[in-house]
C-alpha positions as CSV (number, residue, x, y, z in Angstrom):
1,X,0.0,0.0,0.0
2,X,1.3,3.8,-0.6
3,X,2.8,5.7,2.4
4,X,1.5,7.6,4.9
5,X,-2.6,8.6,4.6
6,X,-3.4,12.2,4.9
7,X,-3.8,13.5,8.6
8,X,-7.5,14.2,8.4
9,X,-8.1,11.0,7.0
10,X,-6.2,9.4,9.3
11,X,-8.5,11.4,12.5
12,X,-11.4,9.6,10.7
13,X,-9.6,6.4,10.9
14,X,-8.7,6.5,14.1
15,X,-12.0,7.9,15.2
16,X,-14.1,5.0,14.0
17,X,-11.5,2.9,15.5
18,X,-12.0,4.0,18.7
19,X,-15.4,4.0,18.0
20,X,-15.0,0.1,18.1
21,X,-12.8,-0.3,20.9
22,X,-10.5,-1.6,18.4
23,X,-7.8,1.1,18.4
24,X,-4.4,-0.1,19.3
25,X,-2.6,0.5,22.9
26,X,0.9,-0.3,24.1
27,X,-0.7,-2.7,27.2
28,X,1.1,-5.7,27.9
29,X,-1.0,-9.2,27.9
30,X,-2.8,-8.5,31.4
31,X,-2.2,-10.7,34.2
32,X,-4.6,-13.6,34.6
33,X,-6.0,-12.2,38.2
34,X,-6.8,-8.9,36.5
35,X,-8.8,-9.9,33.6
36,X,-10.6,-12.8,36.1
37,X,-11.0,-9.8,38.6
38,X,-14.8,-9.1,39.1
39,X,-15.5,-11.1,35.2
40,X,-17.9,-14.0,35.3
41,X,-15.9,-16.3,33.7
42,X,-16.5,-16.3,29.3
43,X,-17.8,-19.9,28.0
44,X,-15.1,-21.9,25.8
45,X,-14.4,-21.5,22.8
46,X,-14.6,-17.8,22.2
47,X,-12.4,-18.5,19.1
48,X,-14.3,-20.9,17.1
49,X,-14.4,-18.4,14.0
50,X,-10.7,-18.3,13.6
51,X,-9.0,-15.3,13.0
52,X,-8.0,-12.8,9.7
53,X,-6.1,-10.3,8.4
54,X,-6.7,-8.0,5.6
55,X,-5.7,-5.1,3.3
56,X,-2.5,-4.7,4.0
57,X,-0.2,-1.7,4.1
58,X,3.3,-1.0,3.9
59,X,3.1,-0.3,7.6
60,X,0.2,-1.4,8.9
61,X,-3.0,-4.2,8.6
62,X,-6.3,-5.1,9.8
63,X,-6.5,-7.9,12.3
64,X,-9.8,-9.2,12.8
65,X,-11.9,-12.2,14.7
66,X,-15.3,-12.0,16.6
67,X,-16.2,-14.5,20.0
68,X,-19.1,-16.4,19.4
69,X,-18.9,-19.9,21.9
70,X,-22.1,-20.9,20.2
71,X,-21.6,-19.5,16.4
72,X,-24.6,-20.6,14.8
73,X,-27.4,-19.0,17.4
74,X,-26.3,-15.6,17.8
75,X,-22.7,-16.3,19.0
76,X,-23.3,-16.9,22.8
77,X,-21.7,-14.1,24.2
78,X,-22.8,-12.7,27.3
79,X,-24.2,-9.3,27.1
80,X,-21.5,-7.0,27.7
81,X,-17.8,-5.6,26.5
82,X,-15.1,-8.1,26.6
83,X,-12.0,-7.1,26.6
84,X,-9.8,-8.6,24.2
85,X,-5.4,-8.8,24.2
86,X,-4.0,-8.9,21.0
87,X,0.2,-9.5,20.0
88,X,2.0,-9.2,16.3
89,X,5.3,-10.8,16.5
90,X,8.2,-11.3,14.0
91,X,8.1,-15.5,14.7
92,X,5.5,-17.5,15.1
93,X,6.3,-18.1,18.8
94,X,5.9,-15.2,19.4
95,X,10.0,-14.6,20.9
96,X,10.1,-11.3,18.6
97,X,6.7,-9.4,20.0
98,X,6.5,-5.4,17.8
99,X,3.1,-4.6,18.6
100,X,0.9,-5.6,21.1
101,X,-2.7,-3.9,22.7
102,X,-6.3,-4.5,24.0
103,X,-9.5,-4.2,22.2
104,X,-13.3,-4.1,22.8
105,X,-15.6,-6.8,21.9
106,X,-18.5,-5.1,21.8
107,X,-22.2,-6.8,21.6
108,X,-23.3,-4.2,19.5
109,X,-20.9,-5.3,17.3
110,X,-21.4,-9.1,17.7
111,X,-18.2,-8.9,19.4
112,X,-16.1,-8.7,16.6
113,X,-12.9,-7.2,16.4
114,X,-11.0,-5.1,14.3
115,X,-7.3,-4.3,15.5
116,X,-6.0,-1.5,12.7
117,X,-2.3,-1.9,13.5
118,X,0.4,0.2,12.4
119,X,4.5,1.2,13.1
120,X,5.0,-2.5,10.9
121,X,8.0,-2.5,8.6
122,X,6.9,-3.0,5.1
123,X,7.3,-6.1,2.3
124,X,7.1,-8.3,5.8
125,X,6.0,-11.3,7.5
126,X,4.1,-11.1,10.9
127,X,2.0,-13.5,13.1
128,X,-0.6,-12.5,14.9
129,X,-2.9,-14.0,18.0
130,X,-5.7,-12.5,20.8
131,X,-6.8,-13.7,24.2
132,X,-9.8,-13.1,26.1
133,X,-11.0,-15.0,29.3
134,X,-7.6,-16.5,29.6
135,X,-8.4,-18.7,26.1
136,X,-6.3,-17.4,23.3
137,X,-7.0,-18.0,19.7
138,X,-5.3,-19.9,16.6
139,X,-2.1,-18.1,15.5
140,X,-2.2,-15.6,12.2
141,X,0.1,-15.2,9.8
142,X,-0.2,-11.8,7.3
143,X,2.3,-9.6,5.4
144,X,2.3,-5.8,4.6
145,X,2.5,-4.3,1.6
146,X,5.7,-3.2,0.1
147,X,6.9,0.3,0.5
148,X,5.3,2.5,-1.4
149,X,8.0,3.6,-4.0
150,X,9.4,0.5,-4.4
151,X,9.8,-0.3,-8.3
152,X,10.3,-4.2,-9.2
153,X,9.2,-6.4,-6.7
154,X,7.2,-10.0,-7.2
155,X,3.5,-9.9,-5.8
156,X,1.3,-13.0,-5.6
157,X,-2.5,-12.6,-6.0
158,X,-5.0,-15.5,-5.7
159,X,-8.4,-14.2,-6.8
160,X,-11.2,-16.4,-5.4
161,X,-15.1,-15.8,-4.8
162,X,-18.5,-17.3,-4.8
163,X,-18.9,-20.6,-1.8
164,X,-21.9,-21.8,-1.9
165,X,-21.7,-23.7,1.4
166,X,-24.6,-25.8,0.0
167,X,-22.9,-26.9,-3.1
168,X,-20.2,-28.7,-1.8
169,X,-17.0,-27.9,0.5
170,X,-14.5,-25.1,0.3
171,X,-11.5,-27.5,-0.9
172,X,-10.2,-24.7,-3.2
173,X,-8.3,-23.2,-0.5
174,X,-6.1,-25.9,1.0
175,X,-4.4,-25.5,-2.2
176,X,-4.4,-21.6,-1.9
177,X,-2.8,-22.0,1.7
178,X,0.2,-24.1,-0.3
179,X,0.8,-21.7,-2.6
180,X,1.5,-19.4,0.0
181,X,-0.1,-16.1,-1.4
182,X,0.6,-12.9,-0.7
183,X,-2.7,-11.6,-0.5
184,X,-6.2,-12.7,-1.4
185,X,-8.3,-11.1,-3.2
186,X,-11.9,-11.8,-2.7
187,X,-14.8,-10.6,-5.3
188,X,-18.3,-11.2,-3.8
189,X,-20.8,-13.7,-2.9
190,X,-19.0,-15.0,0.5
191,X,-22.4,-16.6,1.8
192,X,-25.2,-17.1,0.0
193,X,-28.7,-16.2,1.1
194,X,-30.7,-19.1,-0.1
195,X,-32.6,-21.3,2.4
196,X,-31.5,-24.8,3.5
197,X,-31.9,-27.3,1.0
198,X,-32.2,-31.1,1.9
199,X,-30.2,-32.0,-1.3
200,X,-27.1,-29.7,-0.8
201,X,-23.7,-31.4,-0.2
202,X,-24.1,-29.3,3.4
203,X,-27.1,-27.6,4.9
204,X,-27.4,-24.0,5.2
205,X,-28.4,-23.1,9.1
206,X,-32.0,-21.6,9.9
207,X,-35.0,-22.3,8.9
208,X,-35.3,-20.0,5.6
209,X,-33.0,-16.8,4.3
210,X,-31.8,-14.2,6.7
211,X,-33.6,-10.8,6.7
212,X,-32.3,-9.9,10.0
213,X,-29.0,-9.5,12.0
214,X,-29.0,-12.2,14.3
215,X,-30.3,-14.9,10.9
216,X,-27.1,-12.9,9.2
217,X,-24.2,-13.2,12.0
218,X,-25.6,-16.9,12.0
219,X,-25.4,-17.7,8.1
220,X,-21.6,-15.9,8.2
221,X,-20.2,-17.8,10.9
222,X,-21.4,-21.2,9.6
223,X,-19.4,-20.6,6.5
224,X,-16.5,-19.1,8.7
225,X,-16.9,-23.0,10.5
226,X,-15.1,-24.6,7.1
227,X,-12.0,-25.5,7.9
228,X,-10.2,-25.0,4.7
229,X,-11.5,-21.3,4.4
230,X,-10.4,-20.7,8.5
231,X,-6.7,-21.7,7.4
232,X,-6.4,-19.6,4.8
233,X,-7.9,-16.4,6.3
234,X,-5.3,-17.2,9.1
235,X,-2.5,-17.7,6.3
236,X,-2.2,-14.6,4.6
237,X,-4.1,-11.8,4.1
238,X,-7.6,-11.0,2.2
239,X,-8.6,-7.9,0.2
240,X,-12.6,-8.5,0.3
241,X,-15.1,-6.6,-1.5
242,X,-19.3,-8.1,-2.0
243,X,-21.4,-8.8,-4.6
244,X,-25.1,-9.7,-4.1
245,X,-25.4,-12.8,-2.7
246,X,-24.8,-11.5,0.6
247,X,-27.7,-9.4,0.6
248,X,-30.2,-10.7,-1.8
249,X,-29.6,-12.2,-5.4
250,X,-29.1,-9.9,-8.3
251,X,-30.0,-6.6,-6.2
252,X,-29.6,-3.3,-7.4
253,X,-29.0,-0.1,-4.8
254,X,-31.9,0.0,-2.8
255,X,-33.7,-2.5,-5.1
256,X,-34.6,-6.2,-4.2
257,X,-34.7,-9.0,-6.6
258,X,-38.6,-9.5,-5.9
259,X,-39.9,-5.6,-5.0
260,X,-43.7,-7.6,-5.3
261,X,-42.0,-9.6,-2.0
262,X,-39.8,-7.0,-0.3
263,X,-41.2,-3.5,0.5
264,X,-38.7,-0.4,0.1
265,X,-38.6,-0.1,3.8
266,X,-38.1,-3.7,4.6
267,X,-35.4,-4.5,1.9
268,X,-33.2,-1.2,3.4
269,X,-34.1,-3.1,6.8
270,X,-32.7,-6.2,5.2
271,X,-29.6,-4.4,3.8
272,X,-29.0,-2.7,7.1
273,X,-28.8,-5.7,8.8
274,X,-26.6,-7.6,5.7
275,X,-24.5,-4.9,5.9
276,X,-23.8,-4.9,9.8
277,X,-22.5,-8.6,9.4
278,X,-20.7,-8.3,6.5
279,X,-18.5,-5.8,8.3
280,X,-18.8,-7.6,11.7
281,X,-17.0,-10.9,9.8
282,X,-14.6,-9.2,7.2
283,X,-10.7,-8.0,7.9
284,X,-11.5,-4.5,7.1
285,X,-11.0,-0.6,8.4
286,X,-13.5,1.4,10.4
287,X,-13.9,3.5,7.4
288,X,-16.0,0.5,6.2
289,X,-18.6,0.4,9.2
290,X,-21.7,0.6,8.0
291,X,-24.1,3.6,8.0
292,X,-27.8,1.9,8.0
293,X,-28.4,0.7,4.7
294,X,-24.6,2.0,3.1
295,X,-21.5,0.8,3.4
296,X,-18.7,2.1,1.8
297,X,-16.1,-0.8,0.1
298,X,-15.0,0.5,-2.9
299,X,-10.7,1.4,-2.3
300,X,-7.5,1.6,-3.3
301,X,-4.5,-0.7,-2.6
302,X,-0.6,-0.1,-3.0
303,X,2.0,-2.5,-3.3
304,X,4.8,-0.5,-4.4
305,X,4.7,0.6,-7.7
306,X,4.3,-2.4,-9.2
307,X,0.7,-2.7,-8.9
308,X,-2.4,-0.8,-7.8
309,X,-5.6,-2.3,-6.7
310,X,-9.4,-0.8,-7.4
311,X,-11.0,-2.7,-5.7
312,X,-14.7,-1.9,-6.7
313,X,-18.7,-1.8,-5.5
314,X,-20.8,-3.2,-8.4
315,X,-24.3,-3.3,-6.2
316,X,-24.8,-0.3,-4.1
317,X,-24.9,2.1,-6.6
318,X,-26.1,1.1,-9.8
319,X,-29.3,1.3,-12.0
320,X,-31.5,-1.1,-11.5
321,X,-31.0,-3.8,-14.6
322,X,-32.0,-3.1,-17.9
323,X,-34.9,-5.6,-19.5
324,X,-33.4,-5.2,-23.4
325,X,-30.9,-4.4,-25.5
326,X,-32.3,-1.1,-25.9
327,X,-31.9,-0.4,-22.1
328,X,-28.3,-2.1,-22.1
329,X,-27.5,0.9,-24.4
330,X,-28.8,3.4,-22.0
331,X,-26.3,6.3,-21.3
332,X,-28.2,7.3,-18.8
333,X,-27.8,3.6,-16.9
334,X,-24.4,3.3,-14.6
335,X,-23.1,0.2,-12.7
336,X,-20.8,2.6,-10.3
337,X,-22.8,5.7,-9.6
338,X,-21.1,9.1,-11.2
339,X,-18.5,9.4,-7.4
340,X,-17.3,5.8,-7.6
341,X,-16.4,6.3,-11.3
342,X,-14.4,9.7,-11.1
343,X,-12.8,8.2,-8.1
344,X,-12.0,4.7,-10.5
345,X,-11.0,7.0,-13.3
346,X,-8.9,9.0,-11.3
347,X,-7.1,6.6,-9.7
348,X,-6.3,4.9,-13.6
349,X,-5.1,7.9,-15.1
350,X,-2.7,8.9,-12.1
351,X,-1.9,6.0,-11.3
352,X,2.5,5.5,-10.8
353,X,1.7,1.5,-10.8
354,X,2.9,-0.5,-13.6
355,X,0.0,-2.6,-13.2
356,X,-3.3,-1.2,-12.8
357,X,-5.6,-3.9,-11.1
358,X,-9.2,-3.5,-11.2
359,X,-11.6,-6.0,-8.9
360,X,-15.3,-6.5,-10.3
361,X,-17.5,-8.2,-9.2
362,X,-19.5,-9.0,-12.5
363,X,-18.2,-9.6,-15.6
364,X,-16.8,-7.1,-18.0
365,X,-16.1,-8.2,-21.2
366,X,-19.2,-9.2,-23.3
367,X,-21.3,-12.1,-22.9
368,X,-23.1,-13.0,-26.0
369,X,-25.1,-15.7,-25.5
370,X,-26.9,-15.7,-28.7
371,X,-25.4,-18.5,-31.2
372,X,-25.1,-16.8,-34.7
373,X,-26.9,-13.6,-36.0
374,X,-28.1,-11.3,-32.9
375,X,-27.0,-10.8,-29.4
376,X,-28.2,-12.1,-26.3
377,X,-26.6,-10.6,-22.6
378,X,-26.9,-11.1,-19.1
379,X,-28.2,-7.7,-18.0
380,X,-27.0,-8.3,-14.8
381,X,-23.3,-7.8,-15.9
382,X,-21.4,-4.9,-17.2
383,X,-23.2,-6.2,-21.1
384,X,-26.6,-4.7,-19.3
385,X,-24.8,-1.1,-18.6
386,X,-22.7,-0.8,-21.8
387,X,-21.9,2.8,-22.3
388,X,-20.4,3.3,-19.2
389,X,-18.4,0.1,-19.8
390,X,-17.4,1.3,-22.6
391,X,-16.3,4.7,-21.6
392,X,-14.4,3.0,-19.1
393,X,-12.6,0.8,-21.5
394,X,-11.9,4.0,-23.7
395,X,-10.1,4.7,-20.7
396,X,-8.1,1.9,-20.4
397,X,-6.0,3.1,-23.6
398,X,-4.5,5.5,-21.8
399,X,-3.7,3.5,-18.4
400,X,-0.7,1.2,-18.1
401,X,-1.5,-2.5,-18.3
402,X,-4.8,-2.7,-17.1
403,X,-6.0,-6.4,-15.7
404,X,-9.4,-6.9,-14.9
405,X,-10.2,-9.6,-12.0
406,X,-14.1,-11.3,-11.6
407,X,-16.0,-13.5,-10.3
408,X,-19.9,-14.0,-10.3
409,X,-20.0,-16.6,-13.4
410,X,-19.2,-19.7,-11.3
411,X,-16.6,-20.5,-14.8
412,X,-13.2,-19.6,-15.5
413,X,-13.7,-17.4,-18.4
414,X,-10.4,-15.3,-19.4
415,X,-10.7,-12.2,-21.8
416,X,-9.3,-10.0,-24.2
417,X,-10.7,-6.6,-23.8
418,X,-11.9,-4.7,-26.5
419,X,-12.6,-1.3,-26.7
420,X,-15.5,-2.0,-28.1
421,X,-17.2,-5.0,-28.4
422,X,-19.6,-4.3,-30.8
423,X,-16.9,-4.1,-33.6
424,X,-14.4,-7.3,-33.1
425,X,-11.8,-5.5,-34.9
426,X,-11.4,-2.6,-32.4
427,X,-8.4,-2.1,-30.1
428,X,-7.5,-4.6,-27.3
429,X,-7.3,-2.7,-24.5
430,X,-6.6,-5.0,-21.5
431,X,-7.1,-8.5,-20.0
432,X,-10.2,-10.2,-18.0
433,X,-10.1,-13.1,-15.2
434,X,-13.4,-14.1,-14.5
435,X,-12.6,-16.8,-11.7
436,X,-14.6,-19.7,-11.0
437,X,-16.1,-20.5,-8.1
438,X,-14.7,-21.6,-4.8
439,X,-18.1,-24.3,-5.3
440,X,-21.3,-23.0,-6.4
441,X,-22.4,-25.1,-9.2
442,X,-20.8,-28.3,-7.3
443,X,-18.8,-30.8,-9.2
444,X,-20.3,-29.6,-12.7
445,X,-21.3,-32.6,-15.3
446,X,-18.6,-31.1,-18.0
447,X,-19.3,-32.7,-21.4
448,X,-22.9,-30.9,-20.8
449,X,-21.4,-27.7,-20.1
450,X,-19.1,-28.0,-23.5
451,X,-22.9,-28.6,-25.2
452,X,-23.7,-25.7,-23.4
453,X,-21.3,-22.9,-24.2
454,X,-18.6,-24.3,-27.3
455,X,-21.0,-23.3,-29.6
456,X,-21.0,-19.7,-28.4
457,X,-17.3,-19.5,-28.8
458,X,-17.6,-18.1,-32.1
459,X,-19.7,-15.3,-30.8
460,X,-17.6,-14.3,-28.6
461,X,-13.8,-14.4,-30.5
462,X,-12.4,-12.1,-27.3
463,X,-12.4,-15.6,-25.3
464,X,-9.5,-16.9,-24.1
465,X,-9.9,-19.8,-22.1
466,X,-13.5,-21.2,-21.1
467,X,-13.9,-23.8,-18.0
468,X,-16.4,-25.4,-15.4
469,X,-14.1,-26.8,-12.7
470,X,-14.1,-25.3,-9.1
471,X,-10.9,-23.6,-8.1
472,X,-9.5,-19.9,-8.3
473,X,-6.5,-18.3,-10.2
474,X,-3.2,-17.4,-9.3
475,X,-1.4,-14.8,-10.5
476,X,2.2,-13.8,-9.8
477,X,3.1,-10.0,-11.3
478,X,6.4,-8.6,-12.0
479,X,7.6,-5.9,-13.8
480,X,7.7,-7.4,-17.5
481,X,4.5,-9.7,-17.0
482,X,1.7,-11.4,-15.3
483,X,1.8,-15.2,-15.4
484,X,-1.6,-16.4,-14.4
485,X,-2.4,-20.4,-13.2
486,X,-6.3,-21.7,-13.4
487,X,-5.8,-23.7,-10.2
488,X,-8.8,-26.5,-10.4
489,X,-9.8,-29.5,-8.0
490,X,-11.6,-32.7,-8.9
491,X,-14.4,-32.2,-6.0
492,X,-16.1,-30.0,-3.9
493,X,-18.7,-32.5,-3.1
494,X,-16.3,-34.2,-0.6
495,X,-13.6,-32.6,2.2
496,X,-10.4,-33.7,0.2
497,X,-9.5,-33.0,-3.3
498,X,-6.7,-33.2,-5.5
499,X,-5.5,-30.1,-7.1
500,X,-3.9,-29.7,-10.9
501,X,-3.0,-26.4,-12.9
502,X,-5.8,-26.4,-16.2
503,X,-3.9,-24.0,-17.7
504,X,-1.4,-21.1,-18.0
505,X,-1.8,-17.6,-19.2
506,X,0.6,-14.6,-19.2
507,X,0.1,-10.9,-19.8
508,X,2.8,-9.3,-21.0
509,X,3.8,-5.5,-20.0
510,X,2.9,-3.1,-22.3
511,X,0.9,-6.0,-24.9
512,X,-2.8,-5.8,-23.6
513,X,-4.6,-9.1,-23.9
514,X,-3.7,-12.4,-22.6
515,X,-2.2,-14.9,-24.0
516,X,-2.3,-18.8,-23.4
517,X,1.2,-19.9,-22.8
């Protein structure tokens, strides 16, 4: 991440910290007999949702976990502030202790936590552990960012999103953990609303979808109960961002799916509460604590000047979808709102990084899902809001080596990106990785999924590499390139799997498009 933040922004930080209770001190651990002092005694197993880092700076990150004993009906927590001691040290036995504090676990908050450490040394390795009620948690492990005018460098990015807890386990990441990222960068759909099903690989808690906060904290810590997703939020860092799942499916602003089902007034009830636990479970800064129904997630990332992250809001502030092509064409329609996109453009065309990274939640490049003559789109993607796609990807001429990282489609689908799509002979402009899913969709039946979407490879020429299998991509940038691996497994439907690379792509520096190596 780039140096130091401005000092007013840094007063709003530290304000919403505090806030929190989760500003940093200088306290030692506390002896035994004081935190026992006066304290009916906390039930075990405060940690069971593990612990997490996330966005990283050169000299700081965001520490995070939340107590919940009984994690799937309400957490369990007795009804008042915990406090909670937290330690970042330079081993993992914690010999070479550099930071250490207390916290507040607040109820309002579900007792979560979020420690926003700073004074770390940048491009560095740090573990990372709390206590409270004399029980301390699993040990961390994160990294900053490198300093911010740093020039060459190597930065490893796995890009990962949509677990559907119901299609089938999270095996994806015990793969990640081994190939020892340096950050994660996670695009949307982290739970997923639906009901329990009595088919699903695993059954979602509760008796139906969450509306409210309680139903909410309950959904997010049952995925936070998978084992393989708990080691790697406690191996390395995550850069999160949502897409609609966590709310409601295919939502728009302050619009529902089903506005027949959901009044105005309960739907912004509903976001309210989605919102709350969202931030309550993610590694991220008190400038991301909810206000009612708004949150604010779309930021900026540094790692040196090699590459920049946008990480990008898709939902909260865009029209609500079109219905036909004619709306898709709409000038008037925007997927960002008019402040995120002069922020986004902004940050593209002053950007010093050498890569520009941009996350999305939905898909970029077009979609034609009409075989021959005519064009078909899913209008819930950035085909339904195309002249502010385009305009964006006029932009992209004039922004060094744009890359463009997805999720949503449940399929690996990896793009050139044309300036515009409508004439297949117009400038390439940059790449798209639209990762598969961690395991919605399940162990997909592939030969009908070839049926299913060959024939539209002609359509669609800007393709680059089509695929069904669970997994994520890995991407390791330097200064001449970007070699990306499709990192697949053969299951999701049981708690092992065997990982294989499917492919390998590269983007090369100043050549936009990808290539299959």
């Amino acid at each position: 991440m780039s140096g130091a933040l401005p000092s007013d922004r840094r007063r709003v930080l530290a304000a919403g910290a505090a806030a929190l209770g989760a500003a940093a001190s200088t306290q030692l651990w506390l002896p035994a007999t004081a935190r026992a002092a006066g304290r009916t005694p906390l039930p075990d197993g405060v940690f069971s949702l593990g612990v997490a880092s996330g966005d990283p700076l050169p000299d700081g990150i965001v520490l995070w976990t939340r107590l919940a004993p009984d994690p799937l009906n309400g957490g369990g927590m007795p009804k008042r502030t915990v406090p909670v001691e937290w330690q970042v040290a330079e081993d993992s036995r914690f010999r070479r202790i550099v930071r250490r504090g207390a916290a507040r676990a607040r109820p309002s908050f579900g007792h979560s936590v979020h420690v926003d450490v700073r004074g770390l040394r940048p491009d560095t390795r740090y573990w990372y552990r709390f206590r409270a009620g004399g029980q301390l948690s699993r040990t961390g492990r994160t990294r900053t960012a490198p300093p911010a005018h740093r020039t060459g460098g190597h930065l490893r990015v796995a890009l990962a999103s949509c677990q559907n807890w119901q299609h089938g386990y999270f095996t994806p990441y015990a793969d990640m953990l081994r190939q020892d990222p340096d950050v994660v960068v996670f695009v949307g759909d982290y739970i997923y609303e639906s009901g329990p099903s009595a088919t699903g690989v695993r059954r979602h808690e509760g008796a139906g979808e969450p509306y409210g906060l309680t139903q909410y904290r309950n959904r997010y810590a049952q995925y936070r109960s998978d084992p393989d997703l708990a080691a790697m939020h406690a191996g390395a860092p995550f850069v999160v961002t949502f897409d609609d799942h966590e709310i409601d499916n295919d939502f728009a602003g302050e619009i529902p799916q089903d506005p027949d089902k959901q009044s105005h007034d309960a739907f912004t009830a509903r976001l309210t509460a989605g919102y709350r636990a969202y931030y309550e479970h993610m590694p991220v800064r008190a400038s991301a604590l909810p206000d009612g129904p708004h949150i604010r997630m779309h930021r900026r990332l540094e790692f040196g000047r090699l590459a920049r992250l946008n990480v990008l809001d898709t939902r909260q502030y865009r029209s609500d979808q079109a219905t036909g092509q004619e709306g898709a064409r709409d000038p008037s329609r925007t997927m960002l709102g008019a402040a995120q996109k002069r922020w986004l453009v902004d940050g593209l065309r002053h950007s010093p990084a050498r890569w520009n990274l941009i996350a999305s939640q939905i898909m970029m490049a077009e979609t034609d899902l009409q075989v021959g003559e005519g064009k078909l789109w899913y209008y819930d993607a950035w085909d339904g809001y195309q002249a502010e796609r385009n305009a964006l990807l006029q932009e992209f001429r004039r922004v060094s080596n744009p890359v463009v990282l997805t999720g949503d489609r449940h399929l690996t689908m990896v793009s050139d990106l044309r300036e515009d799509f409508a004439d297949p002979s117009s400038a390439v402009v940059g790449a798209e990785f639209v990762g598969t899913s961690v395991s919605s969709n399940g162990d997909q039946d592939q030969a009908a999924f070839r049926a299913q979407w060959d024939p539209r490879r002609a359509d669609n020429p800007h393709w680059k590499l089509l695929d069904a299998h669970r997994g994520y991509h890995l991407f390791d940038i330097r200064p001449d390139g970007v070699d990306a691996r499709v990192r697949v497994v053969d299951t999701v439907v049981k708690p092992r799997a065997t990982p294989r690379t499917l492919a390998r792509l590269r983007v090369e520096a100043g050549r936009p498009g990808v290539h299959v190596v």
